[in-house]
C-alpha positions, -999 to +999 in steps of 0.1 A: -150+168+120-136+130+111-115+121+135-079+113+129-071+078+116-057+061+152-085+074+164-107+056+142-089+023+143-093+022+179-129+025+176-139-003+149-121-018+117-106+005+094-110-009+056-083+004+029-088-001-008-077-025-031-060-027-062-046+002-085-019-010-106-043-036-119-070-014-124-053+004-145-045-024-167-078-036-171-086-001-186-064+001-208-023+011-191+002-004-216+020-029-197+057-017-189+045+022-190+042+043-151+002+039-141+018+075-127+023+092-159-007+075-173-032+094-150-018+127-158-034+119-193-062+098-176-077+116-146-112+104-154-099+069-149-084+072-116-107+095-101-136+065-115-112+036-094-109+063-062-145+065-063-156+030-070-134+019-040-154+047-015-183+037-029-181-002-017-176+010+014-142+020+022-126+041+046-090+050+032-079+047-006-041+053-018-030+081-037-016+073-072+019+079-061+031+041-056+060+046-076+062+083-081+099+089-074+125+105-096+144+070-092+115+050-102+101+074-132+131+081-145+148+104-166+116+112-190+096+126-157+130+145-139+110+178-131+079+166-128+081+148-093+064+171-073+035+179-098+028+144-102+023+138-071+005+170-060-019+162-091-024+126-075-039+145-044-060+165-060-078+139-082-084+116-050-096+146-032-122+155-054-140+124-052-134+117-013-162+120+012-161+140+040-161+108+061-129+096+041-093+095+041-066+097+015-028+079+019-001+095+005+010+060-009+050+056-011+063+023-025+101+012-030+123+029-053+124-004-073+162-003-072+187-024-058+214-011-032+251-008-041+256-037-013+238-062-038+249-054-068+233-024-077+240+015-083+215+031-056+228+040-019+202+052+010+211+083+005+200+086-030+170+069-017+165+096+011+168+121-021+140+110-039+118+103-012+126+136+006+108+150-030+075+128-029+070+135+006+073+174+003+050+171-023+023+149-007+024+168+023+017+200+005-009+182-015-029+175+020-027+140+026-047+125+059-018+098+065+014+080+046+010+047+033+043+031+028+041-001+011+055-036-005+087-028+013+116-054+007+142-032+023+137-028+060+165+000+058+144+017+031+114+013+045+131+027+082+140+056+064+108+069+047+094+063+083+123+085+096+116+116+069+081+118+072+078+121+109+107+147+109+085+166+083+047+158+098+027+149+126+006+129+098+000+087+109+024+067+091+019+031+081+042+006+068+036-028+050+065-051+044+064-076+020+070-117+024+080-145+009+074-178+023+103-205+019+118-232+041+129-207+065+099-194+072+082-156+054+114-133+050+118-101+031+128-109-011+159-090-014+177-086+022+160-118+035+147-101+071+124-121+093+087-108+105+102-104+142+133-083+129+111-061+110+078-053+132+100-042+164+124-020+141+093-003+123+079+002+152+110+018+165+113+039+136+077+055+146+053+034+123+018+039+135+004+011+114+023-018+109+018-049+084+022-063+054+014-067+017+015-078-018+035-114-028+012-135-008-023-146-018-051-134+010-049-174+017-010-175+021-014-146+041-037-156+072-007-179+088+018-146+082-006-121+102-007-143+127+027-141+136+026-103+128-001-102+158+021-120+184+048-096+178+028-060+174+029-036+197+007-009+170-019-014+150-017-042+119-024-035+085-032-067+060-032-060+022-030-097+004-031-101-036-059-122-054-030-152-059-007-150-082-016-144-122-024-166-145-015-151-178-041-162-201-047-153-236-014-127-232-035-108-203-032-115-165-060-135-146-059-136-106-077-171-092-085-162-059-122-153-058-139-120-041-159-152-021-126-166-012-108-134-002-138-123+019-135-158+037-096-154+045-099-115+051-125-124+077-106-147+093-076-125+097-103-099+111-111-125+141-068-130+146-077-089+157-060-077+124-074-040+129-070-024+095-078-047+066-072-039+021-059-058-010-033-056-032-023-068-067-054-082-087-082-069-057-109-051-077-136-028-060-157-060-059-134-081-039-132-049-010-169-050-006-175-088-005-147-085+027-165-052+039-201-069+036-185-107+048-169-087+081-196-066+087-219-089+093-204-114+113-200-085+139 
């Protein structure tokens, strides 16, 4: 019997996938359409990313589910929630090893709150999160994955509703610009040291962050993550930003180069280590292979 994910990170590294947004687009996912409601059509596809990502070496990969809320499908999918995301489940279960774990993977509703301009509160929020989570639960999932969080209320909350509903390990990566000031949160402009302590509060297992920054940009920003964790820290950096070229989206930072920086955030003690926007299956195992074997 595998034993349950905490348990494992206390052990040895834990290594999450990369990329599956940009997969998807590299195989063919018109740009602007839900990767979501393109693997209901394209199972083969998803289940061939799952299974690439396990095969490199792997120990966790994210469900499709990243934005598979009723606020972030829309109107066109209103029904569908809870099959799309129990069908998520199932395709990365039937390629994951015994020895593997699948994340129920929850990103932001994509919407702005009514106190900057937009038409969402948290209690709509709370609605359409209350509907994944139900349904990834039911599907089986070994743990939650909460990530590129640029709320810390939002963020707080899915925390909140899965532990009320589970006894599943939860973790939770914010995402970080870096300006003048310092890395702060895009949209409600929090600090690393006011959101680490509050995730933690709210009963994040895991805690980190992910996307906006390359795996470069990144190294400085786990560092200061470190000093203030009390949980385990979860890093999941993007290969740089894109370079549109020849109307299609090229990422600069090498799997070499991400290997280098992922290792190095491995010797700051960073415990659980993935990619994000532009990280293919090759990148993972160059920073599986590159940490491996300076153990």
């Amino acid at each position: 019997m595998k034993k349950e994910i905490l348990e494992l990170i206390k052990a040895r590294k834990v290594f999450f996938d990369g990329a599956m947004g940009t997969e998807l687009l590299d195989r063919g996912l018109i740009l602007g359409d839900s990767a979501e409601r393109f693997s209901t059509y394209f199972a083969d596809i998803i289940k061939d990313i799952h299974k690439a990502y396990f095969d490199v070496g792997v120990d966790v990969i994210h469900t499709n589910t990243y934005g598979a809320t009723k606020i972030s499908l829309g109107k066109k999918m209103e029904g569908k929630i809870a099959l799309v995301n129990l069908r998520q489940v199932e395709l990365a279960r039937e390629v994951c090893p015994k020895n593997g774990y699948v994340a129920g993977n929850i990103g932001p509703n994509a919407a702005l709150l009514e106190r900057d301009g937009g038409e969402y509160t948290l209690q709509m929020f709370q609605e359409a999160f209350e509907e994944q989570i139900d349904a990834l639960i039911k599907g089986g999932v070994d743990l939650f994955s909460i990530e590129t969080m640029y709320y810390l209320d939002e963020a707080k909350l899915a925390v909140k509703l899965i532990k009320e509903k589970c006894n599943l390990s939860v973790a939770v990566s914010m995402t970080f610009d870096k300006g003048v000031e310092g890395y702060r949160t895009p949209v409600d402009n929090k600090t690393v040291q006011e959101c680490i302590p509050e995730l933690e509060k709210a009963g994040a297992d895991i805690v980190g962050c992910g996307c906006t920054l390359g795996s470069y940009e990144m190294i400085n920003l786990a560092k200061e993550i470190k000093k203030i964790a009390t949980k385990p820290v979860l890093v999941q950096p993007t290969a740089g930003a894109p370079l549109n070229i020849g109307g299609k989206n090229l990422y600069p930072i090498t799997p070499e180069r991400f290997a280098r920086d992922m290792l190095e955030m491995h010797n700051l003690g960073v415990e659980a280590l993935g990619g994000c926007c532009g990280t293919t299956p090759k990148h993972i195992e160059k920073m599986i292979t590159t940490i491996k074997a300076k153990k």
